[in-house]
FIFI-393233 format. One record per residue: x, y, z of N, C-alpha, C in turn. Coordinates in nm, 4 decimals, padded with zeros to 6 digits. Layout:
BEGIN
+----------+----------+----------+----------+----------+----------+----------+----------+----------+
!     n_px !     n_py !     n_pz !    ca_px !    ca_py !    ca_pz !     c_px !     c_py !     c_pz !
+----------+----------+----------+----------+----------+----------+----------+----------+----------+
!        X !        Y !        Z !        X !        Y !        Z !        X !        Y !        Z !
...
+----------+----------+----------+----------+----------+----------+----------+----------+----------+
REM end
This chain:
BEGIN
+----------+----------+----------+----------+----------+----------+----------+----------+----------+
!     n_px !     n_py !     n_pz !    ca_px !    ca_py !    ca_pz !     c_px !     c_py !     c_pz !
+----------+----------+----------+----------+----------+----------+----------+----------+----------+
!  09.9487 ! -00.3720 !  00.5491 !  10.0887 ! -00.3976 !  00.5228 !  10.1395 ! -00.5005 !  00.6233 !
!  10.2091 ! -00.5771 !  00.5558 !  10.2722 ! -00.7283 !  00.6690 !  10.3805 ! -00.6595 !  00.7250 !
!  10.4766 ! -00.7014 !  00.8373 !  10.6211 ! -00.6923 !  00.8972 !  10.6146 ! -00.8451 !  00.9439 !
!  10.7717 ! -00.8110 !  00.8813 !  10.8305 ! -00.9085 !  01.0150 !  10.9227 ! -00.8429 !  01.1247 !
!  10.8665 ! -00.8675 !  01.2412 !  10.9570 ! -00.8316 !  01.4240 !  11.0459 ! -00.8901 !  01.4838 !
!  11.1866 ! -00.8789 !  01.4969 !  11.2394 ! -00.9488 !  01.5959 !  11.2647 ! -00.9223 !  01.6926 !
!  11.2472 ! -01.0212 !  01.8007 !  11.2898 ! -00.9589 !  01.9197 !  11.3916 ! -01.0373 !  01.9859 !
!  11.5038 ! -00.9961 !  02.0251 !  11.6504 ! -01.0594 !  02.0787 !  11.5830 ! -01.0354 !  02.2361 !
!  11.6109 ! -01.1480 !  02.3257 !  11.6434 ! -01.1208 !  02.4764 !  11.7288 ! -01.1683 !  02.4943 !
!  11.7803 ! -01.1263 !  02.6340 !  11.8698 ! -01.2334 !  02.7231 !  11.7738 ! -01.3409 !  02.7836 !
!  11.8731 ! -01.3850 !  02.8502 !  11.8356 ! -01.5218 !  02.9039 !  11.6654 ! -01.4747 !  02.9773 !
!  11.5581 ! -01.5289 !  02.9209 !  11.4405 ! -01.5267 !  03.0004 !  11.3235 ! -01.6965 !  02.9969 !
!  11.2701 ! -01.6454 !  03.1237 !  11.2039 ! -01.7654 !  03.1449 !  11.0838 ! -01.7949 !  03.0176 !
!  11.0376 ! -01.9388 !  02.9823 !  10.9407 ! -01.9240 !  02.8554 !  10.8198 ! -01.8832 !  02.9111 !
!  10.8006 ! -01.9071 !  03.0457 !  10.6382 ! -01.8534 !  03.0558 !  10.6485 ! -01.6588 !  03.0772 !
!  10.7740 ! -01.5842 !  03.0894 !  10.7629 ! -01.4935 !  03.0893 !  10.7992 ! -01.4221 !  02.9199 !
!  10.8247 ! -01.5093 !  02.8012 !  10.8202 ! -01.5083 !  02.7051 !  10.7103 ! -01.5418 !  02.6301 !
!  10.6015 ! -01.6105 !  02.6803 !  10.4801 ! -01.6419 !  02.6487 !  10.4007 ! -01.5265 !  02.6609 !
!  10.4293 ! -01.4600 !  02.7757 !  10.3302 ! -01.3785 !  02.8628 !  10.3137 ! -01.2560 !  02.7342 !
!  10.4774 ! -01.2147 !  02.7064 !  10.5018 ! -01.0773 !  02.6584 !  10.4190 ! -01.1232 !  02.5130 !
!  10.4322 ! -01.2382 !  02.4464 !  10.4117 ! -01.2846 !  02.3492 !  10.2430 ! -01.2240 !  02.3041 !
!  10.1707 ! -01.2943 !  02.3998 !  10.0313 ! -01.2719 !  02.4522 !  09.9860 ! -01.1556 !  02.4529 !
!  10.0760 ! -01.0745 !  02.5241 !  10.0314 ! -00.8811 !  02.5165 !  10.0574 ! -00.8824 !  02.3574 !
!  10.1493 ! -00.8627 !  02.3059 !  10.1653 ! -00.7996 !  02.1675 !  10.0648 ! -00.8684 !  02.0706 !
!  10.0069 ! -00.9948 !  02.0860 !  09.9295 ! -01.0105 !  01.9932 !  09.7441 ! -00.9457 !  02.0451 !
!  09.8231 ! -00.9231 !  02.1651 !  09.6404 ! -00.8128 !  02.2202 !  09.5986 ! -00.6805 !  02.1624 !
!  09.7418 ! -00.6431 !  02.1261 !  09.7435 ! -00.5091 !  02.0595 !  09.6479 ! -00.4890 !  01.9420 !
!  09.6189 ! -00.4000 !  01.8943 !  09.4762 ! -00.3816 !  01.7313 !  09.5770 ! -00.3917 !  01.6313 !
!  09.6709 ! -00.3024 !  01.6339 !  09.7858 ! -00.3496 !  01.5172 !  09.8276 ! -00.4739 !  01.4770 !
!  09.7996 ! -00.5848 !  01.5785 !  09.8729 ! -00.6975 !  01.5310 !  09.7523 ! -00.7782 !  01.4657 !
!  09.7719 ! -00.8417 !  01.3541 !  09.7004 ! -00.9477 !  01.3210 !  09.6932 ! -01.1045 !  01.3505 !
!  09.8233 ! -01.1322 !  01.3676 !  09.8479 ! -01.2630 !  01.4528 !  10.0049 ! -01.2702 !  01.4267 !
!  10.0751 ! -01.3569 !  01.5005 !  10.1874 ! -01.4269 !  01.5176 !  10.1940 ! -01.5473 !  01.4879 !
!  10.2843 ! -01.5161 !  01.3928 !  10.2914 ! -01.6747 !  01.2832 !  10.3785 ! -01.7666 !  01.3479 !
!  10.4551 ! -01.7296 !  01.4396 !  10.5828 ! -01.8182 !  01.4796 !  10.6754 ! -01.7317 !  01.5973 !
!  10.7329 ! -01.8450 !  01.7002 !  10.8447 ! -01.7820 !  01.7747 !  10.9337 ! -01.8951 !  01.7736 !
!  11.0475 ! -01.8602 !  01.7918 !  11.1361 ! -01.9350 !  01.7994 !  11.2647 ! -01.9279 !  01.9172 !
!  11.2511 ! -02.0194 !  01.9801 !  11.4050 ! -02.0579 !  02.0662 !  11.5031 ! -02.0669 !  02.0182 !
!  11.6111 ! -01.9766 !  02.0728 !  11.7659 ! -02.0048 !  01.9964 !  11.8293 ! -02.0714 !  02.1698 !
!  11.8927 ! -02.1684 !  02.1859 !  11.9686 ! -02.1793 !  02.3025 !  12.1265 ! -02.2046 !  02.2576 !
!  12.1485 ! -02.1763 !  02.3673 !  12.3062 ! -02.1472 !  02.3644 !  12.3474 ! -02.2932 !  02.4269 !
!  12.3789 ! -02.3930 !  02.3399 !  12.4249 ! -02.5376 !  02.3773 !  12.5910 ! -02.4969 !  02.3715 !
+----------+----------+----------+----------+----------+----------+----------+----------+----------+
REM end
């Protein structure tokens, strides 16, 4: 079965958004991560 996940943060750094990124696709449940996306607050 597919999902789609979102995940809202506050303000965080991208290599500590990479990092978390990295664990969750280590997990057995995940099959891969199709996409992340930056929202900034201009």
């Amino acid at each position: 079965e597919v999902v789609d996940i979102v995940f809202l943060t506050h303000q965080a750094k991208e290599g500590n958004v990479q990092e978390a990124l990295n664990e969750v696709a280590r997990l057995e449940c995940v099959e891969k991560i199709c996409s992340a996306i930056r929202v900034v607050k201009i």
